[in-house]
C-alpha positions as CSV (number, residue, x, y, z in Angstrom):
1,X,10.3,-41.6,87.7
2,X,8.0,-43.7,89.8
3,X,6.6,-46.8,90.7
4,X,3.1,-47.3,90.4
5,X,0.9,-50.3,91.3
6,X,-2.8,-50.7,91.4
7,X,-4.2,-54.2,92.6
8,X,-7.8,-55.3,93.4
9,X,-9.8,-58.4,92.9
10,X,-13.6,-59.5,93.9
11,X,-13.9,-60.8,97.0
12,X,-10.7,-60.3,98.1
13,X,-9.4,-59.4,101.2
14,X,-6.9,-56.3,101.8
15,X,-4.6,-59.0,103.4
16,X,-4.8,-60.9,100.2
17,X,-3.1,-58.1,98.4
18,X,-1.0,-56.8,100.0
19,X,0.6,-60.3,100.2
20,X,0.0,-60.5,96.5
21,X,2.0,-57.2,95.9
22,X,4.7,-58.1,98.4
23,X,6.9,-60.2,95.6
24,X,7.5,-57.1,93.6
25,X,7.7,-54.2,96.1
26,X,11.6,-54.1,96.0
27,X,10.9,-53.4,92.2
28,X,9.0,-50.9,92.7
29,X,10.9,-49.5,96.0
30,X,14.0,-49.0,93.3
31,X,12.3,-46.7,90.9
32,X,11.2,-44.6,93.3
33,X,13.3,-44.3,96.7
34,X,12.4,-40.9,97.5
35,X,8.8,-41.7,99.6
36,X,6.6,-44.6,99.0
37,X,2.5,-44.9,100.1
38,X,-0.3,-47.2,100.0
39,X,-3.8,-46.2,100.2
40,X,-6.5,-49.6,100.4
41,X,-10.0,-48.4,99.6
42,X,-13.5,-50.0,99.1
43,X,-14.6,-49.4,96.0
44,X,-17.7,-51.2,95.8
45,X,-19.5,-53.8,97.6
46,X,-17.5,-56.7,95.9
47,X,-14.0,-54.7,95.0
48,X,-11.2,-53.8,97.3
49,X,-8.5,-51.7,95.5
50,X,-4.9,-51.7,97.1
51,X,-2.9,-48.6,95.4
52,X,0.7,-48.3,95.8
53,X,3.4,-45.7,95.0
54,X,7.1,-44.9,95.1
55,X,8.2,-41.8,93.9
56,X,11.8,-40.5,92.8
57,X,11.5,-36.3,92.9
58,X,12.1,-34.8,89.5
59,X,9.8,-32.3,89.8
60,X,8.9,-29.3,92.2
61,X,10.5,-28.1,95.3
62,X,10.0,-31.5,97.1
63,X,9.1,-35.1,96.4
64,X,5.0,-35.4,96.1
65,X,3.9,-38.6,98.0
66,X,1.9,-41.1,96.2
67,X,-0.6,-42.5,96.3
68,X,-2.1,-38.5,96.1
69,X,-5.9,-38.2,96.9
70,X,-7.0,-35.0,97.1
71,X,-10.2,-33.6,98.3
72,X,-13.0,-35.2,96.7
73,X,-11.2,-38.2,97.1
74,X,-10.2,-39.1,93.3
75,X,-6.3,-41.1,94.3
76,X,-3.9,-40.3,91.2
77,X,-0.7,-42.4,90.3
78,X,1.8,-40.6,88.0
79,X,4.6,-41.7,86.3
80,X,5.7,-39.2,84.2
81,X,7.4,-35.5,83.0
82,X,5.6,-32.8,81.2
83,X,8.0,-30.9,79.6
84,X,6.0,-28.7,77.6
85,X,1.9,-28.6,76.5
86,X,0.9,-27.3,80.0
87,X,2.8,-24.3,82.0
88,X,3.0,-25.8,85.7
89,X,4.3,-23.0,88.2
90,X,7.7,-23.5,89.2
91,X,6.9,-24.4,93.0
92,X,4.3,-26.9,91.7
93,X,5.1,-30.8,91.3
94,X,3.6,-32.4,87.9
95,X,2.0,-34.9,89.9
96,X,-0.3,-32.3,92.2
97,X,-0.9,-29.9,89.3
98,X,-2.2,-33.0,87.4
99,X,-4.6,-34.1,90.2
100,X,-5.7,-30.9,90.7
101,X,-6.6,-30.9,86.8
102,X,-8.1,-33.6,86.6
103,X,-10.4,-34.1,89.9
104,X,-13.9,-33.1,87.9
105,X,-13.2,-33.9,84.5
106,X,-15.1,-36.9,82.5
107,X,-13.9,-39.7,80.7
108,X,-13.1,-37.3,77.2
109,X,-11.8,-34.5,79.3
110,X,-9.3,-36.7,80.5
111,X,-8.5,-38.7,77.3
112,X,-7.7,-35.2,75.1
113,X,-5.6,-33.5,78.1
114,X,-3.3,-36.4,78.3
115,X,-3.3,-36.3,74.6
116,X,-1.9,-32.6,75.0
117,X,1.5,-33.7,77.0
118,X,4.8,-33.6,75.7
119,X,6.7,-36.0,77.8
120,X,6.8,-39.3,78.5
121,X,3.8,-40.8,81.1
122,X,2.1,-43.4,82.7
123,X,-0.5,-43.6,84.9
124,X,-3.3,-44.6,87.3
125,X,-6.1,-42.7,88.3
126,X,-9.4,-43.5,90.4
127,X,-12.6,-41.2,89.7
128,X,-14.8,-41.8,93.1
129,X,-17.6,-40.4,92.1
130,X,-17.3,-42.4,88.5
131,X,-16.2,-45.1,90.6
132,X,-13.8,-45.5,87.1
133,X,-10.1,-46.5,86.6
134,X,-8.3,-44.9,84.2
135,X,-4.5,-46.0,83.1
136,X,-2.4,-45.8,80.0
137,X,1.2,-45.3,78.5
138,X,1.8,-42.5,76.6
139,X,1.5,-42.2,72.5
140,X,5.5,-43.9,72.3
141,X,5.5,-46.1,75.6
142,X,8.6,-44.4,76.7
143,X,7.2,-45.7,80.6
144,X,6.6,-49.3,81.7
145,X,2.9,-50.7,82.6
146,X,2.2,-54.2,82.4
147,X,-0.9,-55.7,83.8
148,X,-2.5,-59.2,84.8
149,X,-5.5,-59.4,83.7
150,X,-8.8,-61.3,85.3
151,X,-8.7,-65.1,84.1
152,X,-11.2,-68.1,84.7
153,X,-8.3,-69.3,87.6
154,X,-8.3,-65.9,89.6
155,X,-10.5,-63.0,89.5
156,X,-7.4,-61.0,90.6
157,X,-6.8,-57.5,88.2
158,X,-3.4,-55.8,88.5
159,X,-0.9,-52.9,87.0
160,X,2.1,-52.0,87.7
161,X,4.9,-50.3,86.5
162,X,7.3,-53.9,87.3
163,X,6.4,-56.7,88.4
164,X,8.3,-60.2,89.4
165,X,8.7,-62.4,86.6
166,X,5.6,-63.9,86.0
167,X,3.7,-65.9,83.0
168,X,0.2,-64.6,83.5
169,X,1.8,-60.4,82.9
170,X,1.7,-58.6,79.8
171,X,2.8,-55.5,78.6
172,X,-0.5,-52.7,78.3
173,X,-0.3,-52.0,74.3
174,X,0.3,-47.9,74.4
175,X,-2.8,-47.5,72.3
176,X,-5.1,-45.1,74.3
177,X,-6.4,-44.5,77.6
178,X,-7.9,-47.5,79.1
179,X,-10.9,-47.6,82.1
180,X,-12.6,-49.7,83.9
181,X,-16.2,-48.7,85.2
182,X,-16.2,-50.4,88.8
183,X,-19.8,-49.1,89.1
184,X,-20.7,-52.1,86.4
185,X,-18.4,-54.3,88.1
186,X,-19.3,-57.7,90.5
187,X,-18.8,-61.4,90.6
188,X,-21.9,-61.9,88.0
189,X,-20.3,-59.8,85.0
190,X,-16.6,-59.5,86.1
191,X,-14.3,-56.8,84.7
192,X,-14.4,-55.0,81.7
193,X,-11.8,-53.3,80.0
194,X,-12.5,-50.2,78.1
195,X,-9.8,-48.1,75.9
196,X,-10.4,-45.1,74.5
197,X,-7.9,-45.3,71.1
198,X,-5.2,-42.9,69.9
199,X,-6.7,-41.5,66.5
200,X,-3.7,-42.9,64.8
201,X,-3.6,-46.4,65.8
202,X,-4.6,-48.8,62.9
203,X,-7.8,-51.5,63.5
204,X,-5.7,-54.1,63.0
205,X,-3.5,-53.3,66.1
206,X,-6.7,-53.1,67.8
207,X,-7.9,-56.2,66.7
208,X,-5.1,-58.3,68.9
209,X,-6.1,-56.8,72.1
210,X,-7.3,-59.4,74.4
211,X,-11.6,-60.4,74.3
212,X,-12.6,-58.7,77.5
213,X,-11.6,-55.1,76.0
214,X,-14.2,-53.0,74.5
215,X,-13.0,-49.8,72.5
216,X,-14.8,-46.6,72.5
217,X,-15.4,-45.0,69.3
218,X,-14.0,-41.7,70.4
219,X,-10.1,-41.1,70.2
220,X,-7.6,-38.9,71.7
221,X,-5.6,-37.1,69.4
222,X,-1.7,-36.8,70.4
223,X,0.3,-33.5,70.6
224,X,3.1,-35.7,68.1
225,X,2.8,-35.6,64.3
226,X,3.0,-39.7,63.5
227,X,2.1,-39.4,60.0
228,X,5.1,-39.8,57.8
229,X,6.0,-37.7,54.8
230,X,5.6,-40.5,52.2
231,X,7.2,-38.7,49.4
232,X,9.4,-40.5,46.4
233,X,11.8,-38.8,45.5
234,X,12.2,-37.1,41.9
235,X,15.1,-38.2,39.1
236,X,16.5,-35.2,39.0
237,X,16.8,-35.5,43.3
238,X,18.2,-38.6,42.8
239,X,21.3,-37.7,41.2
240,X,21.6,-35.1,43.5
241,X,22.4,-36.8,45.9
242,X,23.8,-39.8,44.6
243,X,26.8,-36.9,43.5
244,X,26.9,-36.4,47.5
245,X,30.5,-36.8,48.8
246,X,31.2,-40.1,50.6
247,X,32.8,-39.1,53.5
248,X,33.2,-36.2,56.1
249,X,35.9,-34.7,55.9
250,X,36.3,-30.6,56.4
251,X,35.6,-29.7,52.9
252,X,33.2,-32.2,52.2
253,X,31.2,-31.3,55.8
254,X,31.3,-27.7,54.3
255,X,29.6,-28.4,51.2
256,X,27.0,-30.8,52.8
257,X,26.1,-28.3,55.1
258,X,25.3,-25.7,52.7
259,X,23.2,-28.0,50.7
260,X,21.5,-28.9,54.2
261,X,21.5,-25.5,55.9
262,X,17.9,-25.2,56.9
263,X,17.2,-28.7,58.4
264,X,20.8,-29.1,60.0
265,X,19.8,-25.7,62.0
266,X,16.1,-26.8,62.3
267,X,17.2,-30.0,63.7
268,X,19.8,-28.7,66.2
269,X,17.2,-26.2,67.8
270,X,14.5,-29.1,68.1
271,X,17.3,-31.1,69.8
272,X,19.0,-28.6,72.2
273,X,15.2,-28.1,73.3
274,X,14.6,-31.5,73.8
275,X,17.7,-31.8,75.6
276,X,16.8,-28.8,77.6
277,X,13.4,-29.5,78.6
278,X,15.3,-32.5,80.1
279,X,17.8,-31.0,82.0
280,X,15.2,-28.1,83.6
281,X,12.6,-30.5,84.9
282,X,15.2,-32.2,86.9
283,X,16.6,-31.2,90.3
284,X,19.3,-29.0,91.0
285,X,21.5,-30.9,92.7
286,X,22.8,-34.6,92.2
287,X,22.0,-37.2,94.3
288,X,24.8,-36.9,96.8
289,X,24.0,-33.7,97.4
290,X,20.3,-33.8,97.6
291,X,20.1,-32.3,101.3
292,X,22.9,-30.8,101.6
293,X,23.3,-26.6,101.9
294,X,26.6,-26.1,99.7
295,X,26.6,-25.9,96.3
296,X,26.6,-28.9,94.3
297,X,28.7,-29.0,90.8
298,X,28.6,-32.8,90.7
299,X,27.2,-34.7,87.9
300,X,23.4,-34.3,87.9
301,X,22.8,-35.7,84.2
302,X,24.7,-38.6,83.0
303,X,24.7,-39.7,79.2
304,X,24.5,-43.4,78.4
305,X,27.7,-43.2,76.1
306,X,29.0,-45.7,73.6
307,X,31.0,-42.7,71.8
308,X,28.4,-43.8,68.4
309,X,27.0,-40.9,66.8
310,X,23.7,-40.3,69.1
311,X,25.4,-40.0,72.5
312,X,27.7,-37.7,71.3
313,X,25.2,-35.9,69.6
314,X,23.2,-36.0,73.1
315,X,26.1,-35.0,75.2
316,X,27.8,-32.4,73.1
317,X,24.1,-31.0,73.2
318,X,23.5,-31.5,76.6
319,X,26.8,-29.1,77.4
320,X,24.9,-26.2,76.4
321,X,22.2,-26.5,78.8
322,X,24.2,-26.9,81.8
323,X,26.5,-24.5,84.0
324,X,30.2,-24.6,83.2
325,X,30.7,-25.5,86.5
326,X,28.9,-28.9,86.4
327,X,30.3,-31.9,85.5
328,X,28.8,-34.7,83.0
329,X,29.6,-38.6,83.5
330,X,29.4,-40.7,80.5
331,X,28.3,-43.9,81.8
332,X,30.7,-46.9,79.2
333,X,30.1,-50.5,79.7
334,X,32.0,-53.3,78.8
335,X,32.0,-57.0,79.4
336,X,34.9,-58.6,80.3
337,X,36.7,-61.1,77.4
338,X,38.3,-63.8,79.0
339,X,38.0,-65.9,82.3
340,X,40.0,-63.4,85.6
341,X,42.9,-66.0,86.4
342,X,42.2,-66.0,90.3
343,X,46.3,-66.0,90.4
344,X,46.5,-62.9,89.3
345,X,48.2,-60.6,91.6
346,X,46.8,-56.9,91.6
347,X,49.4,-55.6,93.4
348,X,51.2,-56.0,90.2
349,X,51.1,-53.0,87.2
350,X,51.6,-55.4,84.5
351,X,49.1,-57.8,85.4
352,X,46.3,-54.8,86.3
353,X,47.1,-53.6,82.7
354,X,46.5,-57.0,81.2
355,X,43.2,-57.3,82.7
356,X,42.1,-53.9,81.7
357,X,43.0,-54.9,78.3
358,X,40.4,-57.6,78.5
359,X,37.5,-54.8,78.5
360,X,38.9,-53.2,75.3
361,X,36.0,-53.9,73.6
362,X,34.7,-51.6,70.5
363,X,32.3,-49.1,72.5
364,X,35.0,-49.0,75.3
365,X,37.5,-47.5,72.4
366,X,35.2,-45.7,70.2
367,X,33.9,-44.1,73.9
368,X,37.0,-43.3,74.8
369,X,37.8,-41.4,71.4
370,X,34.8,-39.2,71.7
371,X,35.0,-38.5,75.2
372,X,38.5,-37.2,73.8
373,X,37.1,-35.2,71.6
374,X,34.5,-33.8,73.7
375,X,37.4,-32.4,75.5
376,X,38.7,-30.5,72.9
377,X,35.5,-28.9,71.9
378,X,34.5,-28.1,75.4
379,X,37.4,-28.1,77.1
380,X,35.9,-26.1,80.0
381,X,33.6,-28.6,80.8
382,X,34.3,-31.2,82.9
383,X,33.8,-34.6,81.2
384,X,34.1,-37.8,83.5
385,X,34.2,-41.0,81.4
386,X,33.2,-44.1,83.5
387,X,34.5,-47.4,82.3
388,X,32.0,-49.9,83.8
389,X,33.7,-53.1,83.2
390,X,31.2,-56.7,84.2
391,X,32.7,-60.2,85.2
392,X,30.9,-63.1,83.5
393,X,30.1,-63.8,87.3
394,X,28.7,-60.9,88.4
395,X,26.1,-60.8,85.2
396,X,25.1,-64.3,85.9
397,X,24.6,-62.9,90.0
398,X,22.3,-59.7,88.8
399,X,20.7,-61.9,86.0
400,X,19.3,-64.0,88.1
401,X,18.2,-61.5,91.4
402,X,17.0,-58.4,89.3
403,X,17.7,-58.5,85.5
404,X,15.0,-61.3,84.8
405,X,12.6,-59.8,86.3
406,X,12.9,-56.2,85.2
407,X,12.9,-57.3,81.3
408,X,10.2,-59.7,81.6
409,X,7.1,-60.5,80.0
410,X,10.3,-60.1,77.0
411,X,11.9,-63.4,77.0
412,X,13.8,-63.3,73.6
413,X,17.7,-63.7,73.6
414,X,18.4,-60.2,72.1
415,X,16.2,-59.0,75.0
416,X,18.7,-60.6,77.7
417,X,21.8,-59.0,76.0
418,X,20.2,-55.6,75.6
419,X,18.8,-55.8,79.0
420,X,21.5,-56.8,80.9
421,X,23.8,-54.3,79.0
422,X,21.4,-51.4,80.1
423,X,21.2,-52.7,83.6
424,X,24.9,-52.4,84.3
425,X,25.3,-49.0,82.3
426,X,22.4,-47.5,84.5
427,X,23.9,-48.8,87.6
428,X,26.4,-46.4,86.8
429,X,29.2,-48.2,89.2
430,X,32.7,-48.1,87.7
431,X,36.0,-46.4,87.4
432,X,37.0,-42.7,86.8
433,X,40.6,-42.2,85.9
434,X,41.3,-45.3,87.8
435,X,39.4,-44.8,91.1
436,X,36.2,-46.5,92.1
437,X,33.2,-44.3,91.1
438,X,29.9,-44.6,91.0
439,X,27.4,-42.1,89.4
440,X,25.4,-39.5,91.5
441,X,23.3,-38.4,88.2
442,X,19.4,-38.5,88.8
443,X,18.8,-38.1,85.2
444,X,20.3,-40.9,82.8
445,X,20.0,-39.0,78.3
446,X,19.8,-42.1,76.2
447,X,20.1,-42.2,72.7
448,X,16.4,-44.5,71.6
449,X,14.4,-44.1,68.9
450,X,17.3,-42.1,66.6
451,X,17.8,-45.6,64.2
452,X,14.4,-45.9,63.8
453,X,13.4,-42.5,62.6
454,X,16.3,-42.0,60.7
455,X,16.8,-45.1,58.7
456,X,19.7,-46.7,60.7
457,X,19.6,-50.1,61.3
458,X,21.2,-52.9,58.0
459,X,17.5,-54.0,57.7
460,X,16.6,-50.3,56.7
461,X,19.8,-51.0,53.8
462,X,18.2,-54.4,53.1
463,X,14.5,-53.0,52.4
464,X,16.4,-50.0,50.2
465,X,18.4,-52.6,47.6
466,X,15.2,-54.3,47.5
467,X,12.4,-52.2,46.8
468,X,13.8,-48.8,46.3
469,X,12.4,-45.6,47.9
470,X,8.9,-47.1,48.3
471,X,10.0,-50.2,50.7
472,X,12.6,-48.0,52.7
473,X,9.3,-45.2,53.6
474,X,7.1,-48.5,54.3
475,X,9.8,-50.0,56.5
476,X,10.6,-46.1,58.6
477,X,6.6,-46.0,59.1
478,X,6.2,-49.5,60.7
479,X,9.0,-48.8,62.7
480,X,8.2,-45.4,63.8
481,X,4.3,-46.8,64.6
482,X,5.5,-49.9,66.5
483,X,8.2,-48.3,68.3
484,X,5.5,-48.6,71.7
485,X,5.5,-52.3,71.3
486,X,9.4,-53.0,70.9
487,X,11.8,-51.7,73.7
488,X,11.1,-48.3,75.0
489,X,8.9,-50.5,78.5
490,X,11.9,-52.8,78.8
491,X,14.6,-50.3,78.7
492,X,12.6,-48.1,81.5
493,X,12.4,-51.2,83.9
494,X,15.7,-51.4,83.6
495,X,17.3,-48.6,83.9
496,X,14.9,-46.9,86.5
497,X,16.0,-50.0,88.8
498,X,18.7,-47.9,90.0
499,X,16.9,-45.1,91.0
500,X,17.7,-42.9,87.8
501,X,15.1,-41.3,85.3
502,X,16.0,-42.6,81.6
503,X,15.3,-39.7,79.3
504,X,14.8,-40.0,75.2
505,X,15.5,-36.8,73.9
506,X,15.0,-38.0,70.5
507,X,11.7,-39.2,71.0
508,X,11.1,-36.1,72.3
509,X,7.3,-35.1,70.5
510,X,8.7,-32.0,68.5
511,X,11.5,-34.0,67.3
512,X,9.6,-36.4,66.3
513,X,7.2,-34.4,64.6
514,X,9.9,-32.4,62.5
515,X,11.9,-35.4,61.5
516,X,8.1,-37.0,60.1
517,X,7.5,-34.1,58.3
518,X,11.5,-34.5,56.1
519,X,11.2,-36.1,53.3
520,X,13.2,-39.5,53.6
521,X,15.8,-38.8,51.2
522,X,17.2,-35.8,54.0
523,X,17.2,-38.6,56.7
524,X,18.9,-40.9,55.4
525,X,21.4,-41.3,51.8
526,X,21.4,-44.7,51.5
527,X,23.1,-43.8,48.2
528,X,26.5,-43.3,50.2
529,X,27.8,-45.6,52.2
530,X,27.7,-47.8,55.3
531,X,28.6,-45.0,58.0
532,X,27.6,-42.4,56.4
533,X,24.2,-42.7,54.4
534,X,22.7,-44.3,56.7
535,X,21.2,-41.3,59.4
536,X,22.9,-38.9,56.7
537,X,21.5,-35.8,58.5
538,X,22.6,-36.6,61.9
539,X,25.7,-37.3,60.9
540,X,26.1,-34.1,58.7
541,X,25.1,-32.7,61.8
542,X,27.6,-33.9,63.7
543,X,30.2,-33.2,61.6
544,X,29.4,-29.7,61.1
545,X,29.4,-29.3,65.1
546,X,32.9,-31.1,65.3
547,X,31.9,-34.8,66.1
548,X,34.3,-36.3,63.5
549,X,34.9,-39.5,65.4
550,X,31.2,-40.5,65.8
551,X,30.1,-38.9,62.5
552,X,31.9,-41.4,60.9
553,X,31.3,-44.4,62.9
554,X,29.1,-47.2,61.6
555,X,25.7,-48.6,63.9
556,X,26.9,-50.9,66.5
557,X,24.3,-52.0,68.6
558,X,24.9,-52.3,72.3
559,X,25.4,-56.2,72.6
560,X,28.1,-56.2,69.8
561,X,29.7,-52.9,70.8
562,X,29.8,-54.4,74.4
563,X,30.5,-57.3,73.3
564,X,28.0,-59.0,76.2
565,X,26.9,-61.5,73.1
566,X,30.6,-62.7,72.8
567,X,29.7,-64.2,76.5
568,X,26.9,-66.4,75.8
569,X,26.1,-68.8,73.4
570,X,27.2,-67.4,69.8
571,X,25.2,-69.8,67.9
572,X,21.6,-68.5,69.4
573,X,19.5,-66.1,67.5
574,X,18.3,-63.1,68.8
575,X,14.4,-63.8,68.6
576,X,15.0,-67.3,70.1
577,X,13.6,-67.4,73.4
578,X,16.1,-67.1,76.3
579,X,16.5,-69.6,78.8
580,X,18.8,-67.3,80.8
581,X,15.4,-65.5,81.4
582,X,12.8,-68.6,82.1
583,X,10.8,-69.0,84.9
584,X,12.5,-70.9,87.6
């Protein structure tokens, strides 16, 4: 994980921006504190470029400083993983073997290799003999970008991967590869934006991108399937599976499974290799140990865990692609439930026991059930759960310094609670068995984009009772071709603020590819009910690998099962706008 910023303006002074970039270089220090760069460059007459990067090592033997500019002096920012499409030798870092690929290739060339990754990306690449820019987010948006574009106030152009709260940023819609041809570019005509599509975006999306981007008529097609198998299902399936037990017990997970055989197996492959592909491309030791000579069985990949039925799924998985003697922390957060007395004395066992009551909120318990659990399935793996327990105080502290500013441009209430919730989990600072403990993991599994490929969320039970089979398939595809604009650039500014690489196995591009091609009816039984239709092959899944404690437990999303909504105002609406986030 890195971050990347590219800033340039006409007529503008090197001075100028680098003071411009100054505001948000902490931000961008955090996601990458491995090496950081800057490279300042002339591109044309009229156009100074200021690049900037900060990388945290995931890949290779040794962190690959960016800015990289290799010999024909192209200058390549990259924020991303392959994890499979391309075979990069083992002592090579993604970031060189892409420059390397890339350094004579033309505008198409570039377009369909990036459309051949599997793994999440972002990035910024100068051509010099092109004298064009080239950015974009990958098919999903699993990485950040946001960008400022040129306005009748300042002539000012810039992308990052974070920036400080401002009301002139946006978010770069994940629908191609975008350029901009600086050898066109001076004070009389100004910038242009160009964006080569993905084949699958619709011309409607296109048609809200701002005036001052043109789009090619050539697309890139992506390495993911993202059409979804539309299919109704027939009477006779129907009844089927409206005679499907309605629960999970042993006998019931038997016969479930033999009804489900082949997609249950098919589905636990394309996981475990998602997961896998995960664990390889990371280093071999944690972060503690990154230097040292000894042997390091510490917890290199940490699972954000609520104990629902995805992080388990994720964890469980991610047991089988580790050593036995490594340890896994489960990162649990919880918001504290009533006001600390400041009388409390913590010498005193009662009253310690009291306040640790206060953080017994419904992910702390259902966490603390699986992580049980887990135990007695693996039980020669070490499993450390961390209770990460937040003051009202200290949210309204890291709100204000870093929180704001990580999940803007978002402003909306549910955007606070989610964000904040995230933040503290990735911090990853807590208690293990009772002592402080703070995460060495350089790789954080999180359970996105499994609700909205699988029919999970009450609105996905809403659209069923209203319109059947037909309304359920329309509401899976929107969700499934939106999921870009929604979360996935919020969640990584958050979470790579502490230095950690967020990973979404199930938006992992064969995963998604094989759970688009299942006809709905597999996905999700919304037949049976709540806590068990809904997602019905995951949790079949789960069940059958001996998950019975998240198998059965309902959605919950993060700012309920924290309970960080019980601390704010419980009257506001989640797509109200926050004032907690504003602008001060």
């Amino acid at each position: 994980m890195c971050g990347i910023c590219f800033i340039c303006g006409l007529s503008v002074s090197p001075h100028e921006l680098e003071e411009k970039i100054l505001p948000s270089y902490s931000f961008l220090s955090h996601r990458g504190p491995d090496a950081c760069g800057r490279e300042i460059l002339s591109i044309n007459d009229e156009v100074t470029g200021l690049f900037e990067g900060c990388v945290l090592w995931l890949q290779g033997h040794e962190p690959t400083p960016q800015p990289l500019v290799d010999q024909y002096g192209n200058i390549l920012l990259w924020n991303g993983d392959i994890f499979a499409g391309f075979e990069i030798p083992g002592d090579l870092s993604d970031t060189k073997y892409i420059s390397d690929y890339l350094a004579t290739k033309n505008e198409e060339e570039i377009s369909s290799f990036l459309g051949t990754i599997k793994g999440p990306w972002s990035l910024i690449y100068y051509q010099k003999e092109s004298k064009k820019l080239f950015f974009g987010r990958d098919v999903f948006g699993r990485h950040s970008l946001v960008w400022k574009l040129p306005s009748a106030t300042s002539s000012v152009f810039q992308i990052t991967s974070v920036c400080q709260q401002n009301e002139y940023v946006k978010e770069i819609p994940a629908f191609g590869l975008y350029f901009v041809d600086f050898s066109e570019t001076n004070l009389k005509k100004g910038f242009t934006v160009n964006l080569i599509p993905w084949s699958h975006v619709a011309e409607e999306s296109l048609l809200s991108l701002d005036s001052v981007i043109n789009v090619k008529k050539h697309t890139i097609v992506s390495s993911v399937q993202t059409s979804l198998n539309m299919c109704i299902p027939s009477d006779i399936v129907i009844e089927q599976f409206k005679s499907l037990p309605s629960s999970l017990d042993k006998e019931n997970t038997e016969r479930l499974y033999l009804a489900l055989t082949d997609n249950i197996e098919n589905l636990i492959k394309v996981l475990t290799t998602s997961v896998r592909r995960r664990v390889e491309k990371s280093p071999p030791k944690c972060r503690s140990c990154t230097n040292s000579p000894i042997t390091c069985n510490h917890s290199r990949i940490a699972v954000l865990f609520s104990g629902g039925l995805d992080s388990a799924m994720l964890a469980l998985l991610l047991d089988s692609c580790l050593s036995e003697s490594e340890s896994i922390d489960l990162l649990n957060v919880a918001f504290l439930q009533k006001p600390l007395n400041n009388k409390v004395n913590k010498k005193n066992k009662k009253n310690e026991d009291n306040l640790l009551k206060n953080y017994e909120v419904p992910d702390r318990i259902s966490g603390r059930q699986c992580w049980l659990q887990l135990q007695e399935l693996r039980p020669s793996r070490k499993w450390n759960f961390v209770e990460i327990n937040v003051t009202g105080e200290e949210l309204a502290q890291k709100r204000e310094s870093d929180i704001r500013h990580l999940v803007a441009p978002l402003a909306s209430v549910l955007d606070d609670s989610i964000g904040c919730a995230l933040w503290f989990g990735g911090r990853g600072h807590g208690f293990l068995r009772g002592a402080p403990y703070t995460s060495p993991a350089r790789v954080l599994l999180c359970g996105m984009g499994a609700d909205e490929q699988l029919g999970g969320y009450s609105r996905h039970r809403g659209c069923f009772a209203a319109g059947g089979w037909s309304a359920l398939l329309e509401e899976i595809s929107m969700e499934i071709s939106r999921i870009h604009t929604r979360n996935l650039g919020r969640d990584n500014r958050i979470l790579t603020d502490h230095g950690r690489a967020p990973r979404f196995p199930y938006l992992d591009e064969d995963v998604v590819s094989l759970l688009n091609s299942l006809p709905v009816w597999i996905k999700a039984n919304l037949y049976l009910p709540r806590g068990i239709g809904e997602k019905f092959l995951l949790r079949v899944t789960a069940a059958h690998l001996g998950l019975t404690v998240a198998a059965w437990l309902p959605k919950r999303a993060i700012q309920f099962g924290s309970r960080i909504a019980k601390l704010e105002n419980s009257k506001e609406k989640g797509s109200d706008s926050c004032k907690r986030l504003v602008q001060r």
